[in-house]
Structures are given as structure tokens and as C-alpha cells.
Biotite code that builds the C-alpha atoms (Angstrom):
import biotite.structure as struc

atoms = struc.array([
    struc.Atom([65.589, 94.107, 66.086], chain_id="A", res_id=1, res_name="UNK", atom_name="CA", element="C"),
    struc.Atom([68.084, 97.179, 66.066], chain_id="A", res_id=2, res_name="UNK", atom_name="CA", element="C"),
    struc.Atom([72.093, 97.112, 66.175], chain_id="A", res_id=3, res_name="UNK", atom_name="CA", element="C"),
    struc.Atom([73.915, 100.087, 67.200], chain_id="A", res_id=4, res_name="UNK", atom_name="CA", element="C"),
    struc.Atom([77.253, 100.521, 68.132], chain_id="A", res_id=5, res_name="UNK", atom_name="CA", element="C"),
    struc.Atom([79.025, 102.091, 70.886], chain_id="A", res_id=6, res_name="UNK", atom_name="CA", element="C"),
    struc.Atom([82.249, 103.086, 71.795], chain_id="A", res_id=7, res_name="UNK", atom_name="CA", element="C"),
    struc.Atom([83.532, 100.499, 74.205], chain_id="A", res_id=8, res_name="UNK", atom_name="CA", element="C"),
    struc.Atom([85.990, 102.368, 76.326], chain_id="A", res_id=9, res_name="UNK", atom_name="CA", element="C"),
    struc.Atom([83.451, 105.221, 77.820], chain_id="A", res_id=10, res_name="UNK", atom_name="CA", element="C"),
    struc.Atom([83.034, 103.944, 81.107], chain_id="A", res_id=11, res_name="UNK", atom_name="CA", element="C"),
    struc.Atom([79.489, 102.749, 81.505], chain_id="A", res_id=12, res_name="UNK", atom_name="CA", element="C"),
    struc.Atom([78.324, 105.562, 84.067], chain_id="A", res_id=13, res_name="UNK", atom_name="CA", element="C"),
    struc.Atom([78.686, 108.568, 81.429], chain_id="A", res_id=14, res_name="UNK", atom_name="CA", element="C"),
    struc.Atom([75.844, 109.340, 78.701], chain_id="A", res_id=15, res_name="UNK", atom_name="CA", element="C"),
    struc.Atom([77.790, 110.749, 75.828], chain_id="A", res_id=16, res_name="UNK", atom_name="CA", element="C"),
    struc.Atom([76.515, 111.786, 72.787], chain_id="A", res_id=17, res_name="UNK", atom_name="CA", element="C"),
    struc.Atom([78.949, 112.232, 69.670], chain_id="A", res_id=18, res_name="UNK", atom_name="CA", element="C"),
    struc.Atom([78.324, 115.984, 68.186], chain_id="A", res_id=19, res_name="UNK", atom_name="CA", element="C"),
    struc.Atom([76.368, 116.086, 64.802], chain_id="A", res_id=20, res_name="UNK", atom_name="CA", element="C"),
    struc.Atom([79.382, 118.507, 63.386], chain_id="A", res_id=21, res_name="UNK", atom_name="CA", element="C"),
    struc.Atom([82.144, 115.558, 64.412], chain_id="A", res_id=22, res_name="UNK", atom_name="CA", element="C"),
    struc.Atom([83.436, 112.915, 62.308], chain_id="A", res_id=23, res_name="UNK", atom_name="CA", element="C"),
    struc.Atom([84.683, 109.850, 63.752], chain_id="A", res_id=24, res_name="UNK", atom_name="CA", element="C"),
    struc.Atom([85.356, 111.849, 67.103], chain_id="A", res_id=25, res_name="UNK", atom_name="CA", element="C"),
    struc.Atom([84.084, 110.168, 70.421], chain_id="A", res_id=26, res_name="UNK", atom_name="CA", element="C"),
    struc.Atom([81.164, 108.239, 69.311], chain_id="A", res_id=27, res_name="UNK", atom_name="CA", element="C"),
    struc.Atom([78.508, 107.052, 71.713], chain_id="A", res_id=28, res_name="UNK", atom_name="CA", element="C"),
    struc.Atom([78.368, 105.701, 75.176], chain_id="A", res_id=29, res_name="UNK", atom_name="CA", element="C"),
    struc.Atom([76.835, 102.336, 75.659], chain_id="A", res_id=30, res_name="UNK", atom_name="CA", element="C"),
    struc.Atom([74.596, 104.154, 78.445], chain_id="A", res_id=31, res_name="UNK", atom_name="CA", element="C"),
    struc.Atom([73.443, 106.662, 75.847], chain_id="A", res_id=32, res_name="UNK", atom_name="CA", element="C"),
    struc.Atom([72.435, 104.013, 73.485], chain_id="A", res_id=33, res_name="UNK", atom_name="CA", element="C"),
    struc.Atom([70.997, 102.370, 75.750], chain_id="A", res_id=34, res_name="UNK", atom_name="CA", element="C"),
    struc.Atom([68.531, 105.032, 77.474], chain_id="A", res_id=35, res_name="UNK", atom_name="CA", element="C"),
    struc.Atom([68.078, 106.422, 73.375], chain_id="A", res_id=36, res_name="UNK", atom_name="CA", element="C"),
    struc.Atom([66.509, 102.960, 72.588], chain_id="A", res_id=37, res_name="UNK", atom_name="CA", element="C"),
    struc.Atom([63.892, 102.796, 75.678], chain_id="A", res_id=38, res_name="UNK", atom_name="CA", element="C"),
    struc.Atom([63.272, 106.114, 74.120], chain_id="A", res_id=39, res_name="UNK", atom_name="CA", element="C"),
    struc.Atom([62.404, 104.999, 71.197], chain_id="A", res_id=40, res_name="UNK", atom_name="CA", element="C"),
    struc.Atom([60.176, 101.923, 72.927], chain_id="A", res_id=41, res_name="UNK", atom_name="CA", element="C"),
    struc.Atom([62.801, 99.023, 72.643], chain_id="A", res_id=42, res_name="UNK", atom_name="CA", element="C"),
    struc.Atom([64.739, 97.266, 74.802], chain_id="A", res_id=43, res_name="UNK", atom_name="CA", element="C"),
    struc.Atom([68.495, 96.215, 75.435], chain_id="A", res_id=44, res_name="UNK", atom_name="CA", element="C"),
    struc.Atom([68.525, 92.196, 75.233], chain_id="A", res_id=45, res_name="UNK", atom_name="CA", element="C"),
    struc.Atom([72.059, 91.608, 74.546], chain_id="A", res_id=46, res_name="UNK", atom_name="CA", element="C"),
    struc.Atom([75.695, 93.371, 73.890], chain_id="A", res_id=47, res_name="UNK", atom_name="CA", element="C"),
    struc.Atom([78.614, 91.984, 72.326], chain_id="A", res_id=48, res_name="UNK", atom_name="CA", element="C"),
    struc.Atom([81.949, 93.829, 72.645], chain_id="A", res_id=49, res_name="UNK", atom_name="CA", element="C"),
    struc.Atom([81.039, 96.978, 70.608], chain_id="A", res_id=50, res_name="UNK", atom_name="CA", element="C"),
    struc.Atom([77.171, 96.692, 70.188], chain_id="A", res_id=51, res_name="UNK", atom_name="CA", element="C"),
    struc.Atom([74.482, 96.733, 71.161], chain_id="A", res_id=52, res_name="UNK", atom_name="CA", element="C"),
    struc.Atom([71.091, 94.592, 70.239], chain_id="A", res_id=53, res_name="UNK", atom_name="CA", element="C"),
    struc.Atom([67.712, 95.705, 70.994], chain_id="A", res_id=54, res_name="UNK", atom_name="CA", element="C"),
    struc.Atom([64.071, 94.248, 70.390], chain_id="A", res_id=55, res_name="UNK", atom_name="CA", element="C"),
    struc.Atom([60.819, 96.138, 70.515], chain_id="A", res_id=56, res_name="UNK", atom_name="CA", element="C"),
    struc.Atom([59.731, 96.262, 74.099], chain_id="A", res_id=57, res_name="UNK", atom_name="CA", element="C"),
    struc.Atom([55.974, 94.134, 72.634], chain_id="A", res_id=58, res_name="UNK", atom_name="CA", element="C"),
    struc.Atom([58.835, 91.271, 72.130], chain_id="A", res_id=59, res_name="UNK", atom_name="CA", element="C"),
    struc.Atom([61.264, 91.929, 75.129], chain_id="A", res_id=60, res_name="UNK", atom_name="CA", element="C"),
    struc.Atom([59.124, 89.829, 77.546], chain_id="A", res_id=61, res_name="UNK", atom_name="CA", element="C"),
    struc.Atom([60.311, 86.539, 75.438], chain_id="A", res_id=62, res_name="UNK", atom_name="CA", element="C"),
    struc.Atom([63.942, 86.717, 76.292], chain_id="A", res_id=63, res_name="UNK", atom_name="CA", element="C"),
    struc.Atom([63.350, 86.546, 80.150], chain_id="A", res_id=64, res_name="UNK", atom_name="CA", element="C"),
    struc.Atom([65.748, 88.897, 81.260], chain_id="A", res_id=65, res_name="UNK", atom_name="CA", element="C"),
    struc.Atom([65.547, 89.892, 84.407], chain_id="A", res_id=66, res_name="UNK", atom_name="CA", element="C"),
    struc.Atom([68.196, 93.245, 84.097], chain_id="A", res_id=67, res_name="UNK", atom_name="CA", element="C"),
    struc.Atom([69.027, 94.643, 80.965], chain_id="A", res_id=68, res_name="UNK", atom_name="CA", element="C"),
    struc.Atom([70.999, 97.430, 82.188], chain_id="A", res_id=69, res_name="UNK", atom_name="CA", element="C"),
    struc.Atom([74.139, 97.569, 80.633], chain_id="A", res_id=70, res_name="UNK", atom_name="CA", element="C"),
    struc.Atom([75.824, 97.026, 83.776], chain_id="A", res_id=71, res_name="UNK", atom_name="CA", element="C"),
    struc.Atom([74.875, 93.635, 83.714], chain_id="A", res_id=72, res_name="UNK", atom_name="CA", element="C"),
    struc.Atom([74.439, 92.729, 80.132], chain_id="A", res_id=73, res_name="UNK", atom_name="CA", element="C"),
    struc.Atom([78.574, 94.427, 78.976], chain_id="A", res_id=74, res_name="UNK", atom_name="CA", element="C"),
    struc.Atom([79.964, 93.236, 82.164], chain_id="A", res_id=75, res_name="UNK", atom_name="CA", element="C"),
    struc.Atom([82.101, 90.708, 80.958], chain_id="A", res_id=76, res_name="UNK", atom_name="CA", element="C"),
    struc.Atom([83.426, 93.289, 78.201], chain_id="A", res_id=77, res_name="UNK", atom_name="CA", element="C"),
    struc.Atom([84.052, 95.915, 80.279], chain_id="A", res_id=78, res_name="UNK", atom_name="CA", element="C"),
    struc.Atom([87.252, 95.209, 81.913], chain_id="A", res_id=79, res_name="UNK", atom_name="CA", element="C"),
    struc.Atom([88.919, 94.652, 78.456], chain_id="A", res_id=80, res_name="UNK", atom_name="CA", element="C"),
    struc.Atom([87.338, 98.038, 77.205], chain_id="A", res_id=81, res_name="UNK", atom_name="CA", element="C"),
    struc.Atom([87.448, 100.430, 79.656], chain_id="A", res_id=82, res_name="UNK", atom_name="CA", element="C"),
    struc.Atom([90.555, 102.361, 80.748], chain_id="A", res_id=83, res_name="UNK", atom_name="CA", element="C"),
    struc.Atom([90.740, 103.819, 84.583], chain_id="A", res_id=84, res_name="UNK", atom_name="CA", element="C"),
    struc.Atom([93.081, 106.059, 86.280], chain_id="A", res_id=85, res_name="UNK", atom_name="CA", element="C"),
    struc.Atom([92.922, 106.981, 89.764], chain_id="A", res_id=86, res_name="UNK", atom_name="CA", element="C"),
    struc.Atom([95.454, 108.567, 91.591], chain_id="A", res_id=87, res_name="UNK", atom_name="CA", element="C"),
    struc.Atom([97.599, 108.155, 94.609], chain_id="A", res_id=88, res_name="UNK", atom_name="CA", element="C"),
    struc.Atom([98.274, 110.546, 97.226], chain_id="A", res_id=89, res_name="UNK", atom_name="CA", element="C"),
    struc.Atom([101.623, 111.404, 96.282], chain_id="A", res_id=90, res_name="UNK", atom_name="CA", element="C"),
    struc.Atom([100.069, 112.877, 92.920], chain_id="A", res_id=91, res_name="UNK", atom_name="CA", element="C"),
    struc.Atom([100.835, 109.477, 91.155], chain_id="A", res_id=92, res_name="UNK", atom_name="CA", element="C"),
    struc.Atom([98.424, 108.707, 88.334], chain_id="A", res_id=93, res_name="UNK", atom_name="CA", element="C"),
    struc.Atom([97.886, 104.786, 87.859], chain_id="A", res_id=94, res_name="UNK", atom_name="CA", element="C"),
    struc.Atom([96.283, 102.881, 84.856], chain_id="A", res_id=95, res_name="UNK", atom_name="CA", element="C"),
    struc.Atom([93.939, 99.920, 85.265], chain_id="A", res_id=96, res_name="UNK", atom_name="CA", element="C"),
    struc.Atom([91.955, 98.187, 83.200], chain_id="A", res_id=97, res_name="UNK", atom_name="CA", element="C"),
    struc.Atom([92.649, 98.452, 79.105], chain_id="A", res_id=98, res_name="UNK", atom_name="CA", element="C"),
    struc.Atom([96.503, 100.015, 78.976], chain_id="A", res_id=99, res_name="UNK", atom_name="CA", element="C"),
    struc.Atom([96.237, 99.742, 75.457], chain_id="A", res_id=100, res_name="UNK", atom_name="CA", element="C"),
    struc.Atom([94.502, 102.702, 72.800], chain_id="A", res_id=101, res_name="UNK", atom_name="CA", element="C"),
    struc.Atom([91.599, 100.349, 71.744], chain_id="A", res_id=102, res_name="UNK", atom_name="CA", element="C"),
    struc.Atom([92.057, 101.367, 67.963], chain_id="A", res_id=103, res_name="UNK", atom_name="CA", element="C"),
    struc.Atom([95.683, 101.612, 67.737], chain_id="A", res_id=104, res_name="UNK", atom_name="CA", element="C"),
    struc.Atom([97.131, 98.662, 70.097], chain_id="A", res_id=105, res_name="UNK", atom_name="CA", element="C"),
    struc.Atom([99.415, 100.957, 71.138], chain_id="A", res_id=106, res_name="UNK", atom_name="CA", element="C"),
    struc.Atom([100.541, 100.374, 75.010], chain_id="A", res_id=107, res_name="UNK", atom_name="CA", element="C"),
    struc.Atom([99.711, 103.334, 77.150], chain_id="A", res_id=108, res_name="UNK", atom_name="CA", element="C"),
    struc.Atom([103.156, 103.894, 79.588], chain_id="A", res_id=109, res_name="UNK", atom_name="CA", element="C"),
    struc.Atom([102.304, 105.058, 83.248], chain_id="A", res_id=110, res_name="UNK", atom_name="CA", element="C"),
    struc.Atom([104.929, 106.766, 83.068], chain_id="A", res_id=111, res_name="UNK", atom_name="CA", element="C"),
    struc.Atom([103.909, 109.377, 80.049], chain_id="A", res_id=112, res_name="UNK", atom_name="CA", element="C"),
    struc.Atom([100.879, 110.233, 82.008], chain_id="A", res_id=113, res_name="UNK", atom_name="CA", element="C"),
    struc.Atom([102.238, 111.458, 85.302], chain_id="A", res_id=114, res_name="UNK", atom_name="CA", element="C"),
    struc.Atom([101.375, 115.222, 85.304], chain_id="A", res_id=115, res_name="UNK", atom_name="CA", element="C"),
    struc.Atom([104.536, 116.181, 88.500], chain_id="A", res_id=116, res_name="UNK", atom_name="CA", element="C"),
    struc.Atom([107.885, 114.536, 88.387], chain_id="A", res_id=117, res_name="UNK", atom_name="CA", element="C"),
    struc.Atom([108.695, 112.030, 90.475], chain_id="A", res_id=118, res_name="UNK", atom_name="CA", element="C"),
    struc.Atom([110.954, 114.391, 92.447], chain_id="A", res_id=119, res_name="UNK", atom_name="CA", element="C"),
    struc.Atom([107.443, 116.442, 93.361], chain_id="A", res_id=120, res_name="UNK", atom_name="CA", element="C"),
    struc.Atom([105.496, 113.692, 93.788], chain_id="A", res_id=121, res_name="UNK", atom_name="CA", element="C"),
    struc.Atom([105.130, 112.987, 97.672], chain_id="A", res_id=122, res_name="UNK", atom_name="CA", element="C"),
    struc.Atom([101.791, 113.731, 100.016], chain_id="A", res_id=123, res_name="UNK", atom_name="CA", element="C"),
    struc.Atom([101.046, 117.587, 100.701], chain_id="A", res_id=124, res_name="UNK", atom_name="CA", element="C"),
    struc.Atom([102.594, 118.024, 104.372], chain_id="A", res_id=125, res_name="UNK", atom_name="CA", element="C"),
    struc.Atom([105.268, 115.494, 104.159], chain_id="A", res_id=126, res_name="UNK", atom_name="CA", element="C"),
    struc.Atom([107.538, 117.764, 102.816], chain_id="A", res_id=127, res_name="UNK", atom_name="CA", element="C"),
    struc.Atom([110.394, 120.671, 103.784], chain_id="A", res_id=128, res_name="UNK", atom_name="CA", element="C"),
    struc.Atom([111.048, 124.638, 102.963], chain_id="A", res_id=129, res_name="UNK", atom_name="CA", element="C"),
    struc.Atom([113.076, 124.043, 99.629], chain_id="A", res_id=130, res_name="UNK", atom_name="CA", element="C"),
    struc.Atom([110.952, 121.088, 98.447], chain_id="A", res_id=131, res_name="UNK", atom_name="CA", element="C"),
    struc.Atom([107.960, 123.487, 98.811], chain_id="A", res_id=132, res_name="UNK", atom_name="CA", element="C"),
    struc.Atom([110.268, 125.995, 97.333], chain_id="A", res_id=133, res_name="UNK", atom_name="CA", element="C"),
    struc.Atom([110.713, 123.835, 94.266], chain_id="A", res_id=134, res_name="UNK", atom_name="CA", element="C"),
    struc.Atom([107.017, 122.672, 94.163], chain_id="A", res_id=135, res_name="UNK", atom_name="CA", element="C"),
    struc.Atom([105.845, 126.367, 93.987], chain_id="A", res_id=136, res_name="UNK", atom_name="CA", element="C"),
    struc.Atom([108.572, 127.221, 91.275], chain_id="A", res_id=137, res_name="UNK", atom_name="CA", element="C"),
    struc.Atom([107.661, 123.892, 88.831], chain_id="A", res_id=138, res_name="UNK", atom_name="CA", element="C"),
    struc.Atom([103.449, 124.866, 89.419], chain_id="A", res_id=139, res_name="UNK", atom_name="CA", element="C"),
    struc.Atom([104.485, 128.623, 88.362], chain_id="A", res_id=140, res_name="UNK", atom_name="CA", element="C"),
    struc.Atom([106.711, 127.659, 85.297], chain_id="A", res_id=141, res_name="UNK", atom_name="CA", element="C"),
    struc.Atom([104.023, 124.628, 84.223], chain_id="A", res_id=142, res_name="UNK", atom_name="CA", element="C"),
    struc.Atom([101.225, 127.264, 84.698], chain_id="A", res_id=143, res_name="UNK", atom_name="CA", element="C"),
    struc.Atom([103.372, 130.172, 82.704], chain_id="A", res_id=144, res_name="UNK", atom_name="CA", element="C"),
    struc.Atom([104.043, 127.485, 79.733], chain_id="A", res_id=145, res_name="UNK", atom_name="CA", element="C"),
    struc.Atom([100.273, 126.219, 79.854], chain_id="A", res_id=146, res_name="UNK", atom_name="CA", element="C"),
    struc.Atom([98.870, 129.490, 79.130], chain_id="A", res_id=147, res_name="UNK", atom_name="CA", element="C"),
    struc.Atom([101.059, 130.677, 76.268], chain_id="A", res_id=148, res_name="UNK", atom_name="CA", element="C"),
    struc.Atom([100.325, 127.406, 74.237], chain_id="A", res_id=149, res_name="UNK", atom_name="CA", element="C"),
    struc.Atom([97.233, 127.347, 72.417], chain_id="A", res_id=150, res_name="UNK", atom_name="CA", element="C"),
    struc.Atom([96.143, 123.752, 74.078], chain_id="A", res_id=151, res_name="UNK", atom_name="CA", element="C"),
    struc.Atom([97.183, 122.248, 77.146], chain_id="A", res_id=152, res_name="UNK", atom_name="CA", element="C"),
])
């Protein structure tokens, strides 16, 4: 039997591997775990909310599992992990799923994420000479201050 834990808020669709030269940075993915242990001839036979459990795949048979992709076995962590954002057509960006940073329990506010003002925010097309006026003037300043700052 093998333990190894993942980082429970990448989304179950990415395969990331933490860099050798990072410390404590992103971890792994539960799908990257998962594909490195049938790799190394064992199989995924159950998760709790952080790791994941694997048995030899001569031993695998005995748990009568019919899917051991993560998708099935993490399911019932995954809404509680895993943090979504999707955005409206206005240019809104909305939070679902874990609005909390998993480590910190600190709340994440919709409101610090949104990338236009609300005054911008409104569906290409819908919209007038001066608020297209203002629209072009905001992109050219927030593109002006983006590239004299050494991150983004």
C-alpha cells in the first residue's frame, strides 16, 4: 500500500507536477498522482480529502472497484476543494465552489477579483461612443501600468 498526497484544490482535469527546484509551491494534482502510480504498476483504491491510497495492481482485483478514476473515487471532496471561476458576459468574474484559500481560511471576496470596474463591465455591443471612449482609455492606462511593473 502507498499514501501520497495531493493538493486538493487543482481541479481534477489538470496533471500538475510540483518543480524539483520549488519548496512548498503548488504541489501535485490528484490526476498526476494518480496516472504516476499506474506508472509505477499500482492502483488508486481510495482518496480521502488530501490523499491518495494505492495497492499493487496483483492486489487491486480484491477491492472490487469498478472505476478508480479519481473522478469517481474524490467526488464527494471535490466541491469543498476545488475553487471555479467562470465569467459572465459583461466581463464579471464569479466564484463557485471553495471561496475560501484552503490553507489560510481566508474568504476570497468576488469583488477583489473583478479585473474591469463595474462601470466597464457590460456586453461588447451594448454600449455608446463615450463608454467605448472610456473602455479604450482604462485598457490603455491598465496595459501602460501592467508593463512597467515587474509582475502583473
Amino acid at each position: 500500500m502507498v499514501i501520497i498526497e495531493f493538493n486538493p484544490t487543482i481541479p481534477l482535469n489538470l496533471e500538475i507536477v510540483q518543480p524539483k527546484e520549488k519548496i512548498h509551491d503548488c504541489g501535485a494534482s490528484l490526476l498526476a498522482v494518480y496516472n504516476l502510480g499506474k506508472h509505477k504498476g499500482y492502483q488508486l483504491v481510495c482518496t480521502t480529502d488530501d490523499n491518495a491510497i494505492f495497492v499493487e495492481e496483483k492486489n487491486f482485483a480484491l477491492f472490487n472497484i469498478d472505476n478508480n478514476h479519481p473522478s469517481e473515487l474524490w467526488k464527494e471532496f471535490e466541491s469543498k476543494s476545488i475553487t471555479q471561476i467562470y465569467q459572465k458576459y459583461d466581463g464579471t468574474l464569479v466564484i463557485t465552489g471553495n471561496d475560501r484559500l484552503q490553507w489560510h481560511g481566508i474568504k476570497i471576496k468576488q469583488s477583489a477579483i473583478q479585473v474591469l470596474p463595474k462601470f466597464l463591465r457590460f456586453f461588447p455591443g451594448i454600449d455608446n461612443f463615450w463608454t467605448r471612449m472610456i473602455k479604450f482609455v482604462y485598457y490603455k492606462v491598465l496595459r501602460f501600468s501592467s508593463l512597467n511593473r515587474d509582475t502583473y
